[in-house]
Structure formats: C-alpha cells, structure tokens
Jmol script that loads the backbone (N, CA, C; Angstrom):
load data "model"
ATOM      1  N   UNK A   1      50.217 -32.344  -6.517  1.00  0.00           N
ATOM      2  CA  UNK A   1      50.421 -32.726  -5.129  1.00  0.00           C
ATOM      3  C   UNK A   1      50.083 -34.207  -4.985  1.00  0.00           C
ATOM      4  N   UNK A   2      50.877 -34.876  -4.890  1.00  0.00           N
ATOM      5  CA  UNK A   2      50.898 -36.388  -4.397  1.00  0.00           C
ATOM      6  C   UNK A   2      50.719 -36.691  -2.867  1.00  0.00           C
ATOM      7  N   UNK A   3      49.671 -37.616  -2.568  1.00  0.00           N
ATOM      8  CA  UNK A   3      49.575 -37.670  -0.667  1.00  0.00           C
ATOM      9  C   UNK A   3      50.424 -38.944  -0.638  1.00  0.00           C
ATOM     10  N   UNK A   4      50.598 -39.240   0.422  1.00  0.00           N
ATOM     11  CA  UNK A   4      51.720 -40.030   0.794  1.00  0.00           C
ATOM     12  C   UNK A   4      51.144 -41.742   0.789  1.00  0.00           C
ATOM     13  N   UNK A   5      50.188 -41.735  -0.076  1.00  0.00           N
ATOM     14  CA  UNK A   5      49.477 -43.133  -0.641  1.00  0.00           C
ATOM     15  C   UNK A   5      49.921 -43.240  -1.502  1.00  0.00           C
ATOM     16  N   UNK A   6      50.130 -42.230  -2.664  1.00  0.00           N
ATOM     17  CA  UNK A   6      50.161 -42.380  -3.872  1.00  0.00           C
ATOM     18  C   UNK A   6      49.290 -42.269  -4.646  1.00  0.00           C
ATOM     19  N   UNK A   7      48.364 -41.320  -4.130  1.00  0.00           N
ATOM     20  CA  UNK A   7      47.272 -40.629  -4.637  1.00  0.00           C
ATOM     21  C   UNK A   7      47.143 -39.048  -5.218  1.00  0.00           C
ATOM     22  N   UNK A   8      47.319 -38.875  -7.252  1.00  0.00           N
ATOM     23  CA  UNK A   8      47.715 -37.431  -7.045  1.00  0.00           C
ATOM     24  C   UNK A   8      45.843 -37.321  -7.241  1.00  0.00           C
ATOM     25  N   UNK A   9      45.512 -36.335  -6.757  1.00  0.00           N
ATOM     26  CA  UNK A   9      44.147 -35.566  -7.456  1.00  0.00           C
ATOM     27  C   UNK A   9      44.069 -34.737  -8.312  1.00  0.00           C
ATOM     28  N   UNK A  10      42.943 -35.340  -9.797  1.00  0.00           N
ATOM     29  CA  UNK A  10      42.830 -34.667 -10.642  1.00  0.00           C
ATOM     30  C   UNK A  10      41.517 -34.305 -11.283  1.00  0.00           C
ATOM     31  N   UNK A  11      40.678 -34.056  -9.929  1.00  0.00           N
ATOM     32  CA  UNK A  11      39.529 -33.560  -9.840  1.00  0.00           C
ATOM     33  C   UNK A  11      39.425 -32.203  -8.637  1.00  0.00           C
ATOM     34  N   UNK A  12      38.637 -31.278  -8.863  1.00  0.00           N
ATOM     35  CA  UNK A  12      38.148 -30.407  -8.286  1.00  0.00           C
ATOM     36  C   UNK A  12      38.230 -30.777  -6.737  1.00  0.00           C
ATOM     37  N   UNK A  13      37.186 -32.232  -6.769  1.00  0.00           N
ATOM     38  CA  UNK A  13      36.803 -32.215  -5.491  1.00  0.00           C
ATOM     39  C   UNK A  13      38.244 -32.898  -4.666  1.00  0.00           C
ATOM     40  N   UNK A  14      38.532 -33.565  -5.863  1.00  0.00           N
ATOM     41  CA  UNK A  14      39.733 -34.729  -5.235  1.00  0.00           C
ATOM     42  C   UNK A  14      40.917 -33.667  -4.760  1.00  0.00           C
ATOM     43  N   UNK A  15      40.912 -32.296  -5.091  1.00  0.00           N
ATOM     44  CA  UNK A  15      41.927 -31.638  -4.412  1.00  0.00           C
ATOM     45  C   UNK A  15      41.569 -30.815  -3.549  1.00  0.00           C
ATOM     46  N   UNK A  16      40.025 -30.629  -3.089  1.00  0.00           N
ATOM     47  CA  UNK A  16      39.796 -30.329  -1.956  1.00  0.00           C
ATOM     48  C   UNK A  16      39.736 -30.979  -0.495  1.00  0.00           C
ATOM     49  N   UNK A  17      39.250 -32.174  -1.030  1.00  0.00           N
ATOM     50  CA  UNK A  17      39.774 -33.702   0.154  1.00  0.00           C
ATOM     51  C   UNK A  17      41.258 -33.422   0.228  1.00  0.00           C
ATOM     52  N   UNK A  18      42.293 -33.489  -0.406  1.00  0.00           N
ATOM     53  CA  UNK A  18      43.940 -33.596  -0.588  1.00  0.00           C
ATOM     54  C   UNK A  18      43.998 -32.020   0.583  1.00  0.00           C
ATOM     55  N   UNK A  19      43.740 -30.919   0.527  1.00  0.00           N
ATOM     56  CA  UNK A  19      43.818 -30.178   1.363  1.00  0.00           C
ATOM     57  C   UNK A  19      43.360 -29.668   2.368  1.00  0.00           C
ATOM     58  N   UNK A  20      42.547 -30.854   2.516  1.00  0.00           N
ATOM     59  CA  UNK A  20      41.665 -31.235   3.992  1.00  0.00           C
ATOM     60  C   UNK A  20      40.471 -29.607   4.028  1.00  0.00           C
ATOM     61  N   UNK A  21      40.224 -29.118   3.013  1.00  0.00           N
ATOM     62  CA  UNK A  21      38.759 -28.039   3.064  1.00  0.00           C
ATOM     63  C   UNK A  21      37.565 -29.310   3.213  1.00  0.00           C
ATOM     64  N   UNK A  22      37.562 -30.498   2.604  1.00  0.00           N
ATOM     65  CA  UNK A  22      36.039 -31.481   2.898  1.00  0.00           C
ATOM     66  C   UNK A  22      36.883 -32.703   3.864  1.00  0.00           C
ATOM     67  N   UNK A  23      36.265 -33.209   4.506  1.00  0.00           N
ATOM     68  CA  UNK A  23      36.928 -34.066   5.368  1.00  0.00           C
ATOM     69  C   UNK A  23      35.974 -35.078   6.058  1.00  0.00           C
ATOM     70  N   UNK A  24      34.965 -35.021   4.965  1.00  0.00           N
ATOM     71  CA  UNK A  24      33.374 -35.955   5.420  1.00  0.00           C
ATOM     72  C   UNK A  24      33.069 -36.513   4.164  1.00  0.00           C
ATOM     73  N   UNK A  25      32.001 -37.466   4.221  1.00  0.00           N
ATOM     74  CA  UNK A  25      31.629 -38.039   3.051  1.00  0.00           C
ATOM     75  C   UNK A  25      30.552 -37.344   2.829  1.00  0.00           C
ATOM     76  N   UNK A  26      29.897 -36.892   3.790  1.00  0.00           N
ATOM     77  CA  UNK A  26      29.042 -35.558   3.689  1.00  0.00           C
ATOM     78  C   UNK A  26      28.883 -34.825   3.343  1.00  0.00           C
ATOM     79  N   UNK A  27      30.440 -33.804   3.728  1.00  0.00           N
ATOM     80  CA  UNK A  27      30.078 -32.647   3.151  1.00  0.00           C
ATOM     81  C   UNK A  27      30.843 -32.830   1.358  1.00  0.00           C
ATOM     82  N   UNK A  28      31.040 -34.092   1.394  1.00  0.00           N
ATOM     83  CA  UNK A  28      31.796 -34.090  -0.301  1.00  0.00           C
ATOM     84  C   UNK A  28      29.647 -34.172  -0.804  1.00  0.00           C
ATOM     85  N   UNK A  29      29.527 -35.551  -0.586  1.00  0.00           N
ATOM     86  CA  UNK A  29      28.160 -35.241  -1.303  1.00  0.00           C
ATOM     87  C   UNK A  29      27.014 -33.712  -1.495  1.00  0.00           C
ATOM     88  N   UNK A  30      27.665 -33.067   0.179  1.00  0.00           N
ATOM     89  CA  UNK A  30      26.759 -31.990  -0.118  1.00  0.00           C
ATOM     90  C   UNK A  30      27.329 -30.864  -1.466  1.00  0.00           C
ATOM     91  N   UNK A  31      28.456 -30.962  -1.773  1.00  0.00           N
ATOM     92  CA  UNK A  31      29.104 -30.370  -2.653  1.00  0.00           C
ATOM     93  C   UNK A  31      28.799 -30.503  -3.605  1.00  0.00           C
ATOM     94  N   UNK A  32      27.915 -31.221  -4.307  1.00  0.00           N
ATOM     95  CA  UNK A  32      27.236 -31.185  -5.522  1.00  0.00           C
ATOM     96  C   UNK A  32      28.104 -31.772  -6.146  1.00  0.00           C
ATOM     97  N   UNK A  33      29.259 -31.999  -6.414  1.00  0.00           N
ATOM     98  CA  UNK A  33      30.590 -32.103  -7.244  1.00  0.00           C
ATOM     99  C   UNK A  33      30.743 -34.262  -7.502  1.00  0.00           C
ATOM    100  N   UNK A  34      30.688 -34.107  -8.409  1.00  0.00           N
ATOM    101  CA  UNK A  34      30.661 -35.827  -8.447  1.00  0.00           C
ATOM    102  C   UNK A  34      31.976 -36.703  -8.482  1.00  0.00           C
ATOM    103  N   UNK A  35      31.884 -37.238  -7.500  1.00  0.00           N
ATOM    104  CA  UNK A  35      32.758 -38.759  -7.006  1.00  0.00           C
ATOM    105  C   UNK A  35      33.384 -39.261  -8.015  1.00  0.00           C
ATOM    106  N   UNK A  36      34.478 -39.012  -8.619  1.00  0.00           N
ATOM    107  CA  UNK A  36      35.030 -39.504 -10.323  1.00  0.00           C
ATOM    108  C   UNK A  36      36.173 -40.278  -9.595  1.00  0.00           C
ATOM    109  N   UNK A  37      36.704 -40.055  -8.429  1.00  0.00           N
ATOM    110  CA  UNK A  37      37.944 -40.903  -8.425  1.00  0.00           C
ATOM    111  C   UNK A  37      37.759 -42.086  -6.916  1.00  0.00           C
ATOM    112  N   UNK A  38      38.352 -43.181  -6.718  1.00  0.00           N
ATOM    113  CA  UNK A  38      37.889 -44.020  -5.702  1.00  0.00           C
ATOM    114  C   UNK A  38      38.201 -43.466  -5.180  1.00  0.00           C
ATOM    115  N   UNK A  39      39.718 -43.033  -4.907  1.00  0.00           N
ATOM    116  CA  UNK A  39      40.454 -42.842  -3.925  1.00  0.00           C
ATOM    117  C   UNK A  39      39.796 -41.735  -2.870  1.00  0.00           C
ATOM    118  N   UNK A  40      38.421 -41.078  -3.512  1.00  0.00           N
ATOM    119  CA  UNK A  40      38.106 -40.073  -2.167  1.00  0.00           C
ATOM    120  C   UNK A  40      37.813 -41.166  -1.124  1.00  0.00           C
ATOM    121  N   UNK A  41      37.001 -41.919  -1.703  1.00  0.00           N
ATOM    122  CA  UNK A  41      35.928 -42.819  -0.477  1.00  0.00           C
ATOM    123  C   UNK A  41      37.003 -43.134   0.319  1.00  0.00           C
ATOM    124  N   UNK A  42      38.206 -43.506  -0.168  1.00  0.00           N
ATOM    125  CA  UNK A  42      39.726 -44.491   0.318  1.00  0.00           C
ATOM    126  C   UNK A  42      39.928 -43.518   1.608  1.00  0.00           C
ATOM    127  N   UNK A  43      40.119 -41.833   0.944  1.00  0.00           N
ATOM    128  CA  UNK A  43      39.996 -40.897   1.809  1.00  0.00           C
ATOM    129  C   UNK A  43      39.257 -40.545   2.840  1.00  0.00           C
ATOM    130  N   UNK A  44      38.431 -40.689   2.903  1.00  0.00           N
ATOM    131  CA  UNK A  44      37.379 -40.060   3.177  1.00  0.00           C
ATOM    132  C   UNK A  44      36.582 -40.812   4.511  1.00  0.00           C
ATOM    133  N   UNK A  45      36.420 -42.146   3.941  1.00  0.00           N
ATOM    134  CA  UNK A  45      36.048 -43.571   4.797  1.00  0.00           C
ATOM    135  C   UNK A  45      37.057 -44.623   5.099  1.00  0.00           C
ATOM    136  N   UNK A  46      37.846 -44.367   5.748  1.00  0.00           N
ATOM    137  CA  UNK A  46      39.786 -45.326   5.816  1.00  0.00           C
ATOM    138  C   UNK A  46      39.135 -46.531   6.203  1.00  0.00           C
ATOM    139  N   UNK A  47      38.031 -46.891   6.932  1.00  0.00           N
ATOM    140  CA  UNK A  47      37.533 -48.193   7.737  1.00  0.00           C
ATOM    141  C   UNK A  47      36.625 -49.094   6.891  1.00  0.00           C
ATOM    142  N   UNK A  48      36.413 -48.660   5.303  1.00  0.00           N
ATOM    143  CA  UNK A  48      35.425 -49.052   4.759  1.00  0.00           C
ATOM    144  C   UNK A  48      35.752 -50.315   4.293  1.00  0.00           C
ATOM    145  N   UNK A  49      35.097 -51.508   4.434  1.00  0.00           N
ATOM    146  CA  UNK A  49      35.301 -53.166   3.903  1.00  0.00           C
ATOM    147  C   UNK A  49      34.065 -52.940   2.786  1.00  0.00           C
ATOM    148  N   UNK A  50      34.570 -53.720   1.646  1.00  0.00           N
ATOM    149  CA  UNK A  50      33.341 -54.606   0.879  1.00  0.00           C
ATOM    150  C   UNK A  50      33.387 -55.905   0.851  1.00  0.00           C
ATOM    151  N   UNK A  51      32.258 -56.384   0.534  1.00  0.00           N
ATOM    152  CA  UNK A  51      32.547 -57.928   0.011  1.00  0.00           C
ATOM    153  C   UNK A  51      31.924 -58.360  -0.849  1.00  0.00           C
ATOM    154  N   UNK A  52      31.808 -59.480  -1.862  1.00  0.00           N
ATOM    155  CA  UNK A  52      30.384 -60.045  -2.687  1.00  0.00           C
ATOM    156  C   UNK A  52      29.994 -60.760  -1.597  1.00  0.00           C
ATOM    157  N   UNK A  53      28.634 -60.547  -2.862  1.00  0.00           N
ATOM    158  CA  UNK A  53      27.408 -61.388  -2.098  1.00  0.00           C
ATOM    159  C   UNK A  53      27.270 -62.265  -2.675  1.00  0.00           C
ATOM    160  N   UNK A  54      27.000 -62.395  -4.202  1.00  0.00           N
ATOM    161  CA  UNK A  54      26.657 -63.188  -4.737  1.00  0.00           C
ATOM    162  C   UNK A  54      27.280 -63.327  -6.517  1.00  0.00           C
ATOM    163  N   UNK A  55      27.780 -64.120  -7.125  1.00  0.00           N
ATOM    164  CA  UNK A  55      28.091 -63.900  -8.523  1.00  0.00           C
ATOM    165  C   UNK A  55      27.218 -65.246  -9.281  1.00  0.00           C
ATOM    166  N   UNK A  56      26.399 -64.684 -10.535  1.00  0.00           N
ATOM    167  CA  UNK A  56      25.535 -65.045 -11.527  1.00  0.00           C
ATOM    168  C   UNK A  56      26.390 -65.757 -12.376  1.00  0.00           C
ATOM    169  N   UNK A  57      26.090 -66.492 -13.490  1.00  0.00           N
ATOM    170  CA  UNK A  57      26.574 -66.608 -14.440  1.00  0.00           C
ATOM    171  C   UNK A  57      25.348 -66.712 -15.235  1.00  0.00           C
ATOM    172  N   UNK A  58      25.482 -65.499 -16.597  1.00  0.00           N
ATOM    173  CA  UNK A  58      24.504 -65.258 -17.408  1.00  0.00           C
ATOM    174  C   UNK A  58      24.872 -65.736 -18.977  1.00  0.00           C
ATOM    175  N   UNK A  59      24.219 -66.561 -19.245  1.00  0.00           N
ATOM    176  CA  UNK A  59      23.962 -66.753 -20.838  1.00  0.00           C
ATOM    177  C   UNK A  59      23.169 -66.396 -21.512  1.00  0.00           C
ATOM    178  N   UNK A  60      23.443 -66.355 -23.093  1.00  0.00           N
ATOM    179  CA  UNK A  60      22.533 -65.220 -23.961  1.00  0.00           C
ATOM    180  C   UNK A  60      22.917 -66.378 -25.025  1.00  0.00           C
ATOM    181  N   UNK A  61      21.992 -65.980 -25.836  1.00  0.00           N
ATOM    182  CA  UNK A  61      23.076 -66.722 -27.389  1.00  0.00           C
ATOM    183  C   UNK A  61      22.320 -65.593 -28.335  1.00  0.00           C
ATOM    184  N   UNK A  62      23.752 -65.394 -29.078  1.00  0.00           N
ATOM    185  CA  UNK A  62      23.833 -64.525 -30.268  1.00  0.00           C
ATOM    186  C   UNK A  62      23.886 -65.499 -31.400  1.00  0.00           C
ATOM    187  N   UNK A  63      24.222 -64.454 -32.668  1.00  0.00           N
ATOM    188  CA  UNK A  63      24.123 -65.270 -33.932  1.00  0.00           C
ATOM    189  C   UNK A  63      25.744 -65.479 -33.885  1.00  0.00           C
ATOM    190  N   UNK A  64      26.536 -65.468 -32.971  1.00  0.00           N
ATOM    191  CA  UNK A  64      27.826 -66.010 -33.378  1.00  0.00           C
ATOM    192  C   UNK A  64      27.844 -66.821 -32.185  1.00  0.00           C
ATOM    193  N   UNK A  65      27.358 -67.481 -31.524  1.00  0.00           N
ATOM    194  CA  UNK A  65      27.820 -68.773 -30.289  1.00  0.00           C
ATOM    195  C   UNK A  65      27.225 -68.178 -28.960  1.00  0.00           C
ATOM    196  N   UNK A  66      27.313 -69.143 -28.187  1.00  0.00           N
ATOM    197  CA  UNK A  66      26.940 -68.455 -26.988  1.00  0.00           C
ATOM    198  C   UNK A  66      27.663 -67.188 -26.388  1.00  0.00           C
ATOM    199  N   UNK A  67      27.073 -65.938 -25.344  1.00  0.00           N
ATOM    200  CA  UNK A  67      27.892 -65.436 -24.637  1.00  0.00           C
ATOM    201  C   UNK A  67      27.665 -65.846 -23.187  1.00  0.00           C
ATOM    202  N   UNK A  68      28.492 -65.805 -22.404  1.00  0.00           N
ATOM    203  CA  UNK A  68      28.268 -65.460 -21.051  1.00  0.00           C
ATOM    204  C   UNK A  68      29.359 -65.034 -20.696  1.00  0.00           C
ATOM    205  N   UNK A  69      28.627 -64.212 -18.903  1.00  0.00           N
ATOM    206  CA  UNK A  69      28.732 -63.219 -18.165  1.00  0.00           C
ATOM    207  C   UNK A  69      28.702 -63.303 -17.267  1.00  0.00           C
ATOM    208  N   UNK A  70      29.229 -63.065 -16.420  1.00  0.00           N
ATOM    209  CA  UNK A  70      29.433 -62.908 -15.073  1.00  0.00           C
ATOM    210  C   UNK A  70      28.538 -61.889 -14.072  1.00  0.00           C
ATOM    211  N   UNK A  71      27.622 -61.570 -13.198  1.00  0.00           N
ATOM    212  CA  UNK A  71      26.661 -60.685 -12.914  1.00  0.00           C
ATOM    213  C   UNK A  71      26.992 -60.995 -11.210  1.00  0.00           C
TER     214      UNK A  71
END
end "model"
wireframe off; spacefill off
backbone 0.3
color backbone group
C-alpha cells in the first residue's frame, strides 16, 4: 500500500500509521514498537520544522594524515 506521498510501509508500525489504527506520536511511542522509518514522524507530526544549531569541525590525526569531521 503506497499513501499518496509516496510512502510504502515496511514496518509493523509503519502500516499501522498507513491505516490510521495509531494516529498520535503517542500512542506510536506507547506501542513499544520502534520508529525505523522517518516517514512516521512526516506522518504523524505534518507541522514539524528542524533546524541546526550549530556545526563543529573536528580534527584527529591518525597514522595516515589528518582526519576531520564535521559534528
């Protein structure tokens, strides 16, 4: 079953959101059942924004050159 996003579910929970039995972020957490795909939250919370706050840049040095990272 594909929803009209373009979202198929191929989790337990992700096809109980798809047939509207959970319809909270609530009662998904109370479900014990773990959050494997974004698209619930997408579901679930339609109004939700993120943003950064802040990005690091991390250096290390190994025995082959420096690394860095982004944090």
């Amino acid at each position: 079953m594909t929803m009209s996003n373009g979202w198929e579910p191929r989790t337990r929970l992700g096809r109980q959101v798809a047939d509207g039995e959970i319809t909270s972020m609530q009662e998904a957490l109370q479900s014990g059942l773990p959050l494997k795909e974004p698209e619930l939250v997408d579901q679930l919370l339609p109004g939700l924004e993120d943003e950064v706050l802040d990005i690091n840049m991390v250096q290390r040095m190994t025995d082959s050159g420096r690394r860095v990272k982004f944090r």
